[in-house]
PQR file with spaces between the fields and no chain letter, atoms N, CA, C, O and H, PARSE charges and radii, in Angstrom:
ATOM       1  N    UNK     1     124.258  142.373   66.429 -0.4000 1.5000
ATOM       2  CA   UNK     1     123.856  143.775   66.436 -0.0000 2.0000
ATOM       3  C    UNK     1     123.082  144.134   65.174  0.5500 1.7000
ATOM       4  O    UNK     1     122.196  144.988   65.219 -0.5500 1.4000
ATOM       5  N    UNK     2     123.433  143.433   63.939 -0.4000 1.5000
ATOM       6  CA   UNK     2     122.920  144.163   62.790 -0.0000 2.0000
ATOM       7  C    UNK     2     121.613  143.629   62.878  0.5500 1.7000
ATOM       8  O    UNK     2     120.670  144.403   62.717 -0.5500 1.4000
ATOM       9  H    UNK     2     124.152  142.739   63.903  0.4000 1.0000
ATOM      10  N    UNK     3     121.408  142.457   63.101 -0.4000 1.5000
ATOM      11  CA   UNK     3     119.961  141.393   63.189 -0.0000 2.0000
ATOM      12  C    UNK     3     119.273  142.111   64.160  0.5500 1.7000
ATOM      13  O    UNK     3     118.049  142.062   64.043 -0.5500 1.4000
ATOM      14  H    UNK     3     122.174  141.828   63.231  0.4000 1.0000
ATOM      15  N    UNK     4     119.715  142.770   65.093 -0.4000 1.5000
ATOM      16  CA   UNK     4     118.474  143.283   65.500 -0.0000 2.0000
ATOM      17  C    UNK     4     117.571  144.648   65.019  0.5500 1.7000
ATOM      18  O    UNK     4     116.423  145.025   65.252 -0.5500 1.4000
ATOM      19  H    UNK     4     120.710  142.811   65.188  0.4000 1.0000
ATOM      20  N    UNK     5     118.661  145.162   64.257 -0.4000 1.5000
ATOM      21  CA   UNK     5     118.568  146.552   63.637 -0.0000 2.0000
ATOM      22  C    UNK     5     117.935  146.347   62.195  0.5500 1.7000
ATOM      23  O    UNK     5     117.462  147.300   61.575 -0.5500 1.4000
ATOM      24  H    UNK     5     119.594  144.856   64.068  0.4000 1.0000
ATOM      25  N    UNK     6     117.950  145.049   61.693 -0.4000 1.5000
ATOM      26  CA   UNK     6     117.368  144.513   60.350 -0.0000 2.0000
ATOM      27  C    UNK     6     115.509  144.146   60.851  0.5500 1.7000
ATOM      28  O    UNK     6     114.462  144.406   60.258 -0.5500 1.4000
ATOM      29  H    UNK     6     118.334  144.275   62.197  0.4000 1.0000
ATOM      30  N    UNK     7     115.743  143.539   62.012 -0.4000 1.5000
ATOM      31  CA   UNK     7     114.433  143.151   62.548 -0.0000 2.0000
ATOM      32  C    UNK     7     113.469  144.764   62.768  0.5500 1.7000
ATOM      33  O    UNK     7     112.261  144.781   62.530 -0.5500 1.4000
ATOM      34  H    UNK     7     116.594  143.328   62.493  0.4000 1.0000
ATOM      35  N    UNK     8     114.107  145.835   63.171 -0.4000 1.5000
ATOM      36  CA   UNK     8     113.681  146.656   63.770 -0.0000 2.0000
ATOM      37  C    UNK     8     113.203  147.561   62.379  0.5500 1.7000
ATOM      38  O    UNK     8     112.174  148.232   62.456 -0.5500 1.4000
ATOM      39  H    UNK     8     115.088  145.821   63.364  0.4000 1.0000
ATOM      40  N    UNK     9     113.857  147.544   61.345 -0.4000 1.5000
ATOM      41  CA   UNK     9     113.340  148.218   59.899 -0.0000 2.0000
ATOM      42  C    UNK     9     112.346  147.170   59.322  0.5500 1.7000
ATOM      43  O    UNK     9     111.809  147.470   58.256 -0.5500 1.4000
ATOM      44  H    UNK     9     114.693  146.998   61.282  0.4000 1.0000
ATOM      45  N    UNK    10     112.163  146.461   59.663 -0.4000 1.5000
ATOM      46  CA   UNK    10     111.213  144.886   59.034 -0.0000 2.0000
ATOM      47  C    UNK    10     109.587  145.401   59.898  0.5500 1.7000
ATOM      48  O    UNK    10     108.496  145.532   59.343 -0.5500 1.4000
ATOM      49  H    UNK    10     112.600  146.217   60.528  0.4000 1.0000
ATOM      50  N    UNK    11     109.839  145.567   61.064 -0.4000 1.5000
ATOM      51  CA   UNK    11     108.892  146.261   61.628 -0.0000 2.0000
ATOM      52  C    UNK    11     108.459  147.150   61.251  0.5500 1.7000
ATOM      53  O    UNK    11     107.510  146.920   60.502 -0.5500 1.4000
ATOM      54  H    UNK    11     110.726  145.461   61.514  0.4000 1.0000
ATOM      55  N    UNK    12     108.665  148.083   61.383 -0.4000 1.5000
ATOM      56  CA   UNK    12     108.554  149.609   60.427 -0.0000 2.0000
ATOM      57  C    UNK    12     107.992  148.968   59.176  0.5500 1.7000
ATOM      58  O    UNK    12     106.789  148.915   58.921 -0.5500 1.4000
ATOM      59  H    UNK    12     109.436  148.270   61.991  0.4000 1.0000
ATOM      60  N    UNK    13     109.050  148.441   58.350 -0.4000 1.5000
ATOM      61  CA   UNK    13     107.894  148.620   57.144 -0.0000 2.0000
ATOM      62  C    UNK    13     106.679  147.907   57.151  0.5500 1.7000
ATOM      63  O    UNK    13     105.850  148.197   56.288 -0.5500 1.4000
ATOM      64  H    UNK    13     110.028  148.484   58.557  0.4000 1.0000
ATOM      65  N    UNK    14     106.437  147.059   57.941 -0.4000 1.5000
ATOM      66  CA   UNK    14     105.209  146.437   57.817 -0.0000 2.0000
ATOM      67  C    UNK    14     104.491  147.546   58.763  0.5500 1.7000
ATOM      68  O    UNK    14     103.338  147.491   58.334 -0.5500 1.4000
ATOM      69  H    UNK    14     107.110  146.824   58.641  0.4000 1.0000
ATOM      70  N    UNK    15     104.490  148.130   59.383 -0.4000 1.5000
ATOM      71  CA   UNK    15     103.848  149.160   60.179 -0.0000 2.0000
ATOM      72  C    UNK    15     103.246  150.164   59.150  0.5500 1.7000
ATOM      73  O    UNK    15     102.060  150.474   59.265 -0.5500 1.4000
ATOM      74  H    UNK    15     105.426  148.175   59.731  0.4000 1.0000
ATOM      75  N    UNK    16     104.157  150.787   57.954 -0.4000 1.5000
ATOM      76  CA   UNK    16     103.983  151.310   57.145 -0.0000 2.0000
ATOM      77  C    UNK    16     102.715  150.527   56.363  0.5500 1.7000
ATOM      78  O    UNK    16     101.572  150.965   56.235 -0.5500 1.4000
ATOM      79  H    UNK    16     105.121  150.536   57.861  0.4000 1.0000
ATOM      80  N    UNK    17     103.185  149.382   55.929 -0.4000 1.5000
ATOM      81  CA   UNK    17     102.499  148.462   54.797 -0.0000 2.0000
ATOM      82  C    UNK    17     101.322  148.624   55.546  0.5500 1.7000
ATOM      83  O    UNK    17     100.664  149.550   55.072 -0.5500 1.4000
ATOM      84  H    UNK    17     104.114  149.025   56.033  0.4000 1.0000
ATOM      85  N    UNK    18     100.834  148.151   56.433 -0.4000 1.5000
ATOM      86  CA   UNK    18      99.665  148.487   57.019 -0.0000 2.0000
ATOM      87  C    UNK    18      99.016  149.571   57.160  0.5500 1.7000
ATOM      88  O    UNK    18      97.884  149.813   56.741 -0.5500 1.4000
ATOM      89  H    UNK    18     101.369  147.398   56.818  0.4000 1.0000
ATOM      90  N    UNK    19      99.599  150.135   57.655 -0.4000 1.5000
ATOM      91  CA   UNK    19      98.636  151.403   57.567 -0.0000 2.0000
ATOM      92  C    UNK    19      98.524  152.447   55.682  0.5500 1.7000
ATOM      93  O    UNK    19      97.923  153.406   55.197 -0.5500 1.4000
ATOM      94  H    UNK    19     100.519  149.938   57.996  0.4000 1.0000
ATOM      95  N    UNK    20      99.270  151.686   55.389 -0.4000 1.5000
ATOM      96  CA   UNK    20      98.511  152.271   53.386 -0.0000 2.0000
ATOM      97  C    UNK    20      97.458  151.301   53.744  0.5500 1.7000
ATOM      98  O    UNK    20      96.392  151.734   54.182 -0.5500 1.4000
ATOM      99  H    UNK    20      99.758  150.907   55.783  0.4000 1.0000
ATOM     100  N    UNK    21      97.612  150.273   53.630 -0.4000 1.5000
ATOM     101  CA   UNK    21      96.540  149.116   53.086 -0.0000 2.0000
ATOM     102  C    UNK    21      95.062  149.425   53.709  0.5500 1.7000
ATOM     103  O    UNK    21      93.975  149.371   53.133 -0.5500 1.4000
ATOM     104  H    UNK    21      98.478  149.921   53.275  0.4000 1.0000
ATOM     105  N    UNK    22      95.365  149.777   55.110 -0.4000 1.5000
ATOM     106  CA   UNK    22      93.720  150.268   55.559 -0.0000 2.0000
ATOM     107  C    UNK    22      93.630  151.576   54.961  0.5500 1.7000
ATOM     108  O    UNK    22      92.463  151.940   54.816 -0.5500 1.4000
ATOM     109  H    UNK    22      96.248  149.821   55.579  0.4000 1.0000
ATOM     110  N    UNK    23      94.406  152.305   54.613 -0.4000 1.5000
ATOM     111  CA   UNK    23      93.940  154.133   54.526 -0.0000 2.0000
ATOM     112  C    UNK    23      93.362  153.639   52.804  0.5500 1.7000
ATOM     113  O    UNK    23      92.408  154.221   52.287 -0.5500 1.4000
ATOM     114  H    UNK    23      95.354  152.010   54.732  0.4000 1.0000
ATOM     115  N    UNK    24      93.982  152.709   52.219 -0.4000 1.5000
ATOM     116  CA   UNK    24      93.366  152.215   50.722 -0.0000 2.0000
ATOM     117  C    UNK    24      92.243  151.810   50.928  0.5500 1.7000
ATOM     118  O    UNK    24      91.383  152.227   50.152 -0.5500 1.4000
ATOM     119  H    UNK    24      94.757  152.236   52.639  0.4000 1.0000
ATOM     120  N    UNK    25      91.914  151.079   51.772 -0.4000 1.5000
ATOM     121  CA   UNK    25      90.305  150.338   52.320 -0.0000 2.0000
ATOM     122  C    UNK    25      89.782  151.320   52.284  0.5500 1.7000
ATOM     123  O    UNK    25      89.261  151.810   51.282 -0.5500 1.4000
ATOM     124  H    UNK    25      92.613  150.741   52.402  0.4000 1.0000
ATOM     125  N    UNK    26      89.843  151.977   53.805 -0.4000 1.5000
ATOM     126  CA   UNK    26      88.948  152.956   54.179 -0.0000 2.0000
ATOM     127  C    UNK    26      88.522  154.198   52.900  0.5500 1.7000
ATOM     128  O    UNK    26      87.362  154.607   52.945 -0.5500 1.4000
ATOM     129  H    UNK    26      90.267  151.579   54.619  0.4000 1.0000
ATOM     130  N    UNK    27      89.329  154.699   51.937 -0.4000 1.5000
ATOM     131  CA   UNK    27      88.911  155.817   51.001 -0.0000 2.0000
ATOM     132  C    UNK    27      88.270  154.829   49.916  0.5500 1.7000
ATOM     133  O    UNK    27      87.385  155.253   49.172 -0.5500 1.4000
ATOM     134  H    UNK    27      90.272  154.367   51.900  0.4000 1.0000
ATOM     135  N    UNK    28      88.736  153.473   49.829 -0.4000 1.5000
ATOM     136  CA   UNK    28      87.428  153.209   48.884 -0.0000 2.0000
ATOM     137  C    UNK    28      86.089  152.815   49.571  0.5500 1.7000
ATOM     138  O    UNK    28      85.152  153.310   48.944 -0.5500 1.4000
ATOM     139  H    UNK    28      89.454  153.129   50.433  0.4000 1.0000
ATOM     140  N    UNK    29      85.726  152.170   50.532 -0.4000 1.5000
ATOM     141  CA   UNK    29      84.921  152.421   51.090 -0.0000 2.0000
ATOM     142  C    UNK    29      84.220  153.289   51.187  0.5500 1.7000
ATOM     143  O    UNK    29      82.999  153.140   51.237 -0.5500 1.4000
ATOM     144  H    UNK    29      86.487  151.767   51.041  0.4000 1.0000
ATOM     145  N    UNK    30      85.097  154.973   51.261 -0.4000 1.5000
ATOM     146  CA   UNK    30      83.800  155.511   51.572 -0.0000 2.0000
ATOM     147  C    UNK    30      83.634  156.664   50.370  0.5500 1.7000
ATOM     148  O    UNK    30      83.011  157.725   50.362 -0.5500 1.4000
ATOM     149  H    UNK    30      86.089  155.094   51.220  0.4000 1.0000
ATOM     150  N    UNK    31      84.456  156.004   49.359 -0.4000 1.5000
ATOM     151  CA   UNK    31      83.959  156.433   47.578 -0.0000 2.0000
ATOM     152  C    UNK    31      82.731  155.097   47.186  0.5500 1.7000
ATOM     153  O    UNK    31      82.010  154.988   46.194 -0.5500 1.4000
ATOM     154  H    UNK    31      84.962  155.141   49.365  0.4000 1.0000
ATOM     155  N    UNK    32      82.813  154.536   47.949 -0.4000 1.5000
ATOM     156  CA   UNK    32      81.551  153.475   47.322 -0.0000 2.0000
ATOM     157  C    UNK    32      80.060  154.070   48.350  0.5500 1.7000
ATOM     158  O    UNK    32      78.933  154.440   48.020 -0.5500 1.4000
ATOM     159  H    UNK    32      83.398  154.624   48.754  0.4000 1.0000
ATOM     160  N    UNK    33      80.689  153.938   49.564 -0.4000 1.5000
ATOM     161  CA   UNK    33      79.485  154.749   50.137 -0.0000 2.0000
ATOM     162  C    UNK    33      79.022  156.191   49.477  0.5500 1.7000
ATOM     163  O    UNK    33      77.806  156.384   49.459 -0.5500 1.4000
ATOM     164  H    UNK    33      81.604  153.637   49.832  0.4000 1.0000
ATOM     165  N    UNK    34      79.676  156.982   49.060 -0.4000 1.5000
ATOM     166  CA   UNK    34      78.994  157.935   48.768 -0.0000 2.0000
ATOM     167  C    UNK    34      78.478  157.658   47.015  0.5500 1.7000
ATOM     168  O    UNK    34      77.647  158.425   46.528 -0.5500 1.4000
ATOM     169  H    UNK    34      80.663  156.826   49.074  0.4000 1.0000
ATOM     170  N    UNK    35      78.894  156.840   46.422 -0.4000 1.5000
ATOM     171  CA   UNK    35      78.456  156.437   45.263 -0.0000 2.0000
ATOM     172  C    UNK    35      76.819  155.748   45.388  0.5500 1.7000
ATOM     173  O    UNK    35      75.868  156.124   44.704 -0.5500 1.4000
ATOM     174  H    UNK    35      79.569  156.217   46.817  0.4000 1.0000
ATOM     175  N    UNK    36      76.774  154.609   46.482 -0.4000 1.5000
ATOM     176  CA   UNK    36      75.797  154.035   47.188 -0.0000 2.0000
ATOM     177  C    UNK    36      75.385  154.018   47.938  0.5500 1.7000
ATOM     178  O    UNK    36      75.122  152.864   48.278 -0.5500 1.4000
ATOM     179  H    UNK    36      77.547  154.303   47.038  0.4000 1.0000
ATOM     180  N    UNK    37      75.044  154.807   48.658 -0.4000 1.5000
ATOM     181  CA   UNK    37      74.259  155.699   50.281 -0.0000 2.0000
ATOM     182  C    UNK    37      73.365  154.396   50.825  0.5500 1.7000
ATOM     183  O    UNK    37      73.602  154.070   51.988 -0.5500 1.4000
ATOM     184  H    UNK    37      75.258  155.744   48.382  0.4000 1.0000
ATOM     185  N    UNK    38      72.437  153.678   50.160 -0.4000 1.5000
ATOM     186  CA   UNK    38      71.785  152.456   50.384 -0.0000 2.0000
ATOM     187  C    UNK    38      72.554  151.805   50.875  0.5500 1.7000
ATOM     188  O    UNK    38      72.471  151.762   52.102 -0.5500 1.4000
ATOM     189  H    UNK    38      72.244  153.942   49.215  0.4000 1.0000
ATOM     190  N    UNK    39      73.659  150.989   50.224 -0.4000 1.5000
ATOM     191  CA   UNK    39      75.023  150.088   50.647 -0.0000 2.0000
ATOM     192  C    UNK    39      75.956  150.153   51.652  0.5500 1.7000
ATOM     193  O    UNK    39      76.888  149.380   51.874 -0.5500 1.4000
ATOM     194  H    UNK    39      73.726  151.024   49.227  0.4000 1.0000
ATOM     195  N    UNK    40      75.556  151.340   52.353 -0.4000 1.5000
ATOM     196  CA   UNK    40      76.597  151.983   53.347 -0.0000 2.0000
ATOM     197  C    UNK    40      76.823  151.129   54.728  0.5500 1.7000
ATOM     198  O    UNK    40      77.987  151.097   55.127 -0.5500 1.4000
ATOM     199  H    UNK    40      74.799  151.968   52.172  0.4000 1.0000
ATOM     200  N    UNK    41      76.005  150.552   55.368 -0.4000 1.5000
ATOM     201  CA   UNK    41      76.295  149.410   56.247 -0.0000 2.0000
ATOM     202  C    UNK    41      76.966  148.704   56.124  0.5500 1.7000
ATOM     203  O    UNK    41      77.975  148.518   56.805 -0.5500 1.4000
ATOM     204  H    UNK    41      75.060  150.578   55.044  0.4000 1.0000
ATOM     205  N    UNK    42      76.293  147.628   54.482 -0.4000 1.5000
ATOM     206  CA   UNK    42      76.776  146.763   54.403 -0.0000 2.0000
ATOM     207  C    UNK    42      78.717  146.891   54.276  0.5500 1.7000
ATOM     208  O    UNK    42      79.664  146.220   54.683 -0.5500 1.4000
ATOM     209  H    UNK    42      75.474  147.779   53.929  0.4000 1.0000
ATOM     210  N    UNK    43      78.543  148.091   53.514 -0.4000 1.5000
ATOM     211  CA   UNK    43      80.238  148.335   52.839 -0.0000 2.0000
ATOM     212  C    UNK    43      81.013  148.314   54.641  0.5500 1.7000
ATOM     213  O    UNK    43      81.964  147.703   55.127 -0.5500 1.4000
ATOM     214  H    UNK    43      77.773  148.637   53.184  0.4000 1.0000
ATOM     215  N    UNK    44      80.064  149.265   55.163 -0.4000 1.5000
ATOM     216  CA   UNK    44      81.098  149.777   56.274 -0.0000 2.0000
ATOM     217  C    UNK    44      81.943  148.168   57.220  0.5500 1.7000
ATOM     218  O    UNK    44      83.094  147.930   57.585 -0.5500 1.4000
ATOM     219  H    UNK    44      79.292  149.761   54.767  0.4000 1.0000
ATOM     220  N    UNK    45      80.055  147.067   57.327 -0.4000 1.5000
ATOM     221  CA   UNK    45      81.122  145.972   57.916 -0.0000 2.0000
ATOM     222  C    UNK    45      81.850  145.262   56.954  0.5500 1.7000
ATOM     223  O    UNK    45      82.788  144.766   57.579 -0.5500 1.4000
ATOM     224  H    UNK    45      79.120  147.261   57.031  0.4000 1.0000
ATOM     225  N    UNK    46      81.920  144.992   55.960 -0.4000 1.5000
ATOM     226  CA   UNK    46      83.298  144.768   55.029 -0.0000 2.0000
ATOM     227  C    UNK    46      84.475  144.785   55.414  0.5500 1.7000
ATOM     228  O    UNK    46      85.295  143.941   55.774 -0.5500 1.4000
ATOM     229  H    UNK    46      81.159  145.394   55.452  0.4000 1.0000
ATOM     230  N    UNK    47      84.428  146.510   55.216 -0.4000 1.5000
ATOM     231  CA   UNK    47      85.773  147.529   55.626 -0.0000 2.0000
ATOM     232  C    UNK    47      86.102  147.186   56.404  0.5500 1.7000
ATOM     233  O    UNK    47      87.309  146.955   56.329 -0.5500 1.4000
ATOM     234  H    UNK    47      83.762  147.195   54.923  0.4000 1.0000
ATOM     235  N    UNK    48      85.298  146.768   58.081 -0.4000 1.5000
ATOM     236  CA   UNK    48      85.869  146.541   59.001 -0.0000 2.0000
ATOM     237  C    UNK    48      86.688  145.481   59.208  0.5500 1.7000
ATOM     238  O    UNK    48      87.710  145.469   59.894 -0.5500 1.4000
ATOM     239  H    UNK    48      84.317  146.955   58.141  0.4000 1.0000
ATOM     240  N    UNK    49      86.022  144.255   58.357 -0.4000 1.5000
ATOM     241  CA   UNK    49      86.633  143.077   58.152 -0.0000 2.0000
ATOM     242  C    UNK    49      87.503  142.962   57.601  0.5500 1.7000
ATOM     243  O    UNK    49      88.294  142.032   57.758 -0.5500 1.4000
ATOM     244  H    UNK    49      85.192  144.265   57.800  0.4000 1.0000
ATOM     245  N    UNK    50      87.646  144.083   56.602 -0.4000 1.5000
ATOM     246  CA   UNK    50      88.992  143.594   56.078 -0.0000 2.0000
ATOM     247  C    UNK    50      89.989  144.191   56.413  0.5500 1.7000
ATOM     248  O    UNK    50      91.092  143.736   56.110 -0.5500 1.4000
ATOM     249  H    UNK    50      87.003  144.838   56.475  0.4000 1.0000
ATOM     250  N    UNK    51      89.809  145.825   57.405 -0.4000 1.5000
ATOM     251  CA   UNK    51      90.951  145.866   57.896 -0.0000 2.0000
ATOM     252  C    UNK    51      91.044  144.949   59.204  0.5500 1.7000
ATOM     253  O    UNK    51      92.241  144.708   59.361 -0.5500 1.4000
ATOM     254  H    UNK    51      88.913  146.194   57.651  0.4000 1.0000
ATOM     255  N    UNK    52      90.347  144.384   60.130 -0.4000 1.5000
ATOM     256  CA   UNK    52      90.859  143.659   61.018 -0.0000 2.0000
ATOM     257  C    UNK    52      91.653  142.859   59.702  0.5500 1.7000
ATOM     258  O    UNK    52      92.336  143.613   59.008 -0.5500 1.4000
ATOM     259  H    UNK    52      89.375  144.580   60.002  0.4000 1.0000
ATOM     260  N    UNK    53      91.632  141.725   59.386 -0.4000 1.5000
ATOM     261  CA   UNK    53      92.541  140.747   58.947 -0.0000 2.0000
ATOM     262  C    UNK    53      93.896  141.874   58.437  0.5500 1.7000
ATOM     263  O    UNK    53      95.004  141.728   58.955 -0.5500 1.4000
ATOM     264  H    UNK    53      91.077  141.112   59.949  0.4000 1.0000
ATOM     265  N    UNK    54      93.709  142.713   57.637 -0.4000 1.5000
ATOM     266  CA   UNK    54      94.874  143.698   57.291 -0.0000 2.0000
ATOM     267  C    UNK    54      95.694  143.763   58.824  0.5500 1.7000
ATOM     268  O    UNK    54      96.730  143.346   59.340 -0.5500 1.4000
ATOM     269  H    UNK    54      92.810  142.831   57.216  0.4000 1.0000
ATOM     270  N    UNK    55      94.913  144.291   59.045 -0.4000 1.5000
ATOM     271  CA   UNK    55      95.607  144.650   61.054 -0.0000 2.0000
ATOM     272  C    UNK    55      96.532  143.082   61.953  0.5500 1.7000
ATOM     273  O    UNK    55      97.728  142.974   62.225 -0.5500 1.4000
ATOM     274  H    UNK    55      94.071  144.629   58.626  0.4000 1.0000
ATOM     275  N    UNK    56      95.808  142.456   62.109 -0.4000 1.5000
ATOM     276  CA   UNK    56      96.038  140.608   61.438 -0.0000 2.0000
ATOM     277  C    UNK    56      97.382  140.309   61.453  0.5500 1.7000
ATOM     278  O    UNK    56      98.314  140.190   62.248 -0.5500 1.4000
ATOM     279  H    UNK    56      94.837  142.543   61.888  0.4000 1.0000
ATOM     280  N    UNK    57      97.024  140.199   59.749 -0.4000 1.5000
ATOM     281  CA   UNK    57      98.214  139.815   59.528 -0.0000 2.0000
ATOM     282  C    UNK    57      99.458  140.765   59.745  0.5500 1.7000
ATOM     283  O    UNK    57     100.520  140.156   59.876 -0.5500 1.4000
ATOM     284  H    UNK    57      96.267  140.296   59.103  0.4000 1.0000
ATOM     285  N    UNK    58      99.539  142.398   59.820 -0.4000 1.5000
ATOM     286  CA   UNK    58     100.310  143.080   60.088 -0.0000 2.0000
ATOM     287  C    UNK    58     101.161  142.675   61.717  0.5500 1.7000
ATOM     288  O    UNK    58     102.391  142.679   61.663 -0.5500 1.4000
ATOM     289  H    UNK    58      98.677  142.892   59.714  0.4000 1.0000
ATOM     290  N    UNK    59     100.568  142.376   62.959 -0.4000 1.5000
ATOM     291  CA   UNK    59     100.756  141.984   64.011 -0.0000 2.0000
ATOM     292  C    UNK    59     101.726  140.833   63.947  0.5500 1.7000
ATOM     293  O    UNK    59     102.749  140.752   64.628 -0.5500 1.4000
ATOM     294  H    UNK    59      99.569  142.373   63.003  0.4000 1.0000
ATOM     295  N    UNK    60     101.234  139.794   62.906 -0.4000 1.5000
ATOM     296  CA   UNK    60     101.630  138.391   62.899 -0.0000 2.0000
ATOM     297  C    UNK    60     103.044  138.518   61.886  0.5500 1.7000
ATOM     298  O    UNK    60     103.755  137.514   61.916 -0.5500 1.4000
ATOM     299  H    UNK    60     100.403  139.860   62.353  0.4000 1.0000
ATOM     300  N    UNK    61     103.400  139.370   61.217 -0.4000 1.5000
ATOM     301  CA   UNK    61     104.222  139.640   60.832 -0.0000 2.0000
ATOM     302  C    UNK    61     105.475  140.589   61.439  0.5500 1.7000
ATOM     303  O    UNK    61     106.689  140.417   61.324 -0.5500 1.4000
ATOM     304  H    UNK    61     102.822  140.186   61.192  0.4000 1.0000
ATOM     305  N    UNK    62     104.638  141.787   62.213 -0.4000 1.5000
ATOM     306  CA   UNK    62     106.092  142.618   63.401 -0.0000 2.0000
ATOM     307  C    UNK    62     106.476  141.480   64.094  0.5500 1.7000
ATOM     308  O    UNK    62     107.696  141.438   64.257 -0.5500 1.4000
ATOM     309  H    UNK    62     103.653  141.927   62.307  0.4000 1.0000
ATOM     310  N    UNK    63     105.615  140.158   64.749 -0.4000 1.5000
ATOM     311  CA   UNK    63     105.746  139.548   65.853 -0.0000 2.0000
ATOM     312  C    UNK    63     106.908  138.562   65.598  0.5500 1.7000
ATOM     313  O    UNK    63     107.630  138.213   66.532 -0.5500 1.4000
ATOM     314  H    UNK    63     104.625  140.191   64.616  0.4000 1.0000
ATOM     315  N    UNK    64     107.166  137.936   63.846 -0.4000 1.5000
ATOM     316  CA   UNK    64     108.128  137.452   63.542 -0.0000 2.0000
ATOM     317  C    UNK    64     108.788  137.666   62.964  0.5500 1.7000
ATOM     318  O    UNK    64     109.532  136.789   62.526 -0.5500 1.4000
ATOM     319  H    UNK    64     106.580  138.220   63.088  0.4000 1.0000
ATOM     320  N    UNK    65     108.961  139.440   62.483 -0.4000 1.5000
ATOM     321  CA   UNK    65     110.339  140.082   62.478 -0.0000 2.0000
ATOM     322  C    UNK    65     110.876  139.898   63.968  0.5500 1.7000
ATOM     323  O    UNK    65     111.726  139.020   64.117 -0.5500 1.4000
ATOM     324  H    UNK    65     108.357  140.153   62.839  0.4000 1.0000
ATOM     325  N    UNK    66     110.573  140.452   64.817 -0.4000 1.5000
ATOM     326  CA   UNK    66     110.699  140.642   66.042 -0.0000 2.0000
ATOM     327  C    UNK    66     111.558  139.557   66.596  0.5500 1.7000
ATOM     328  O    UNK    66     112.442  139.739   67.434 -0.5500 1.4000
ATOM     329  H    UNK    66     109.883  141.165   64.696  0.4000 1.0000
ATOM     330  N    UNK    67     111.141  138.096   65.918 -0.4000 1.5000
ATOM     331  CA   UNK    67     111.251  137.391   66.720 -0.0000 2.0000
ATOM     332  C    UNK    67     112.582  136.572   65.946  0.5500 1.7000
ATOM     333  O    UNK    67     113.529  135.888   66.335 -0.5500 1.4000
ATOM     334  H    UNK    67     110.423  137.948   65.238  0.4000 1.0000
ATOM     335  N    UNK    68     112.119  137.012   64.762 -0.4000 1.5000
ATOM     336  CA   UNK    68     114.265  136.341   63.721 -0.0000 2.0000
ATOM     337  C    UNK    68     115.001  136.965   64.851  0.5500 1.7000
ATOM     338  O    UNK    68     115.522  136.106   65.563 -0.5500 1.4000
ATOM     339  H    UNK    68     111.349  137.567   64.446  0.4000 1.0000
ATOM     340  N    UNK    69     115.249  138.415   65.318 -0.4000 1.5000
ATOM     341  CA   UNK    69     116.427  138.836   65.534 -0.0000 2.0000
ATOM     342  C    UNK    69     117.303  137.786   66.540  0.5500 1.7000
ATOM     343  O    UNK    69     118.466  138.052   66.846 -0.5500 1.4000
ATOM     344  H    UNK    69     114.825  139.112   64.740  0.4000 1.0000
């Protein structure tokens, strides 16, 4: 019973952890875009890239909390 309830807060926080980590991306991103209006493409596919892998590894991590219990 407790293992599954340990798995189920393990989730959560990586749910959490993730979503800072892109909302950190995304506001510097678009403090660099407005710093560099020229750069703004390039930054934007970056961002994207790096939150997919953020997103990523967040998945690959609920999937084996999930999966200790």
């Amino acid at each position: 019973m407790l293992s599954g309830s340990v798995a189920g807060i393990g989730a959560g926080l990586v749910t959490i952890g993730a979503g800072l980590g892109i909302g950190l991306v995304g506001a510097s991103a678009v403090g660099a875009m407005a710093r560099q209006p020229e750069m703004a493409a390039k930054i934007q596919v970056t961002m994207l890239i790096v939150a997919a892998l953020v997103e990523g590894t967040a998945l690959f991590c609920a999937v084996i909390c999930l999966l200790g219990k």
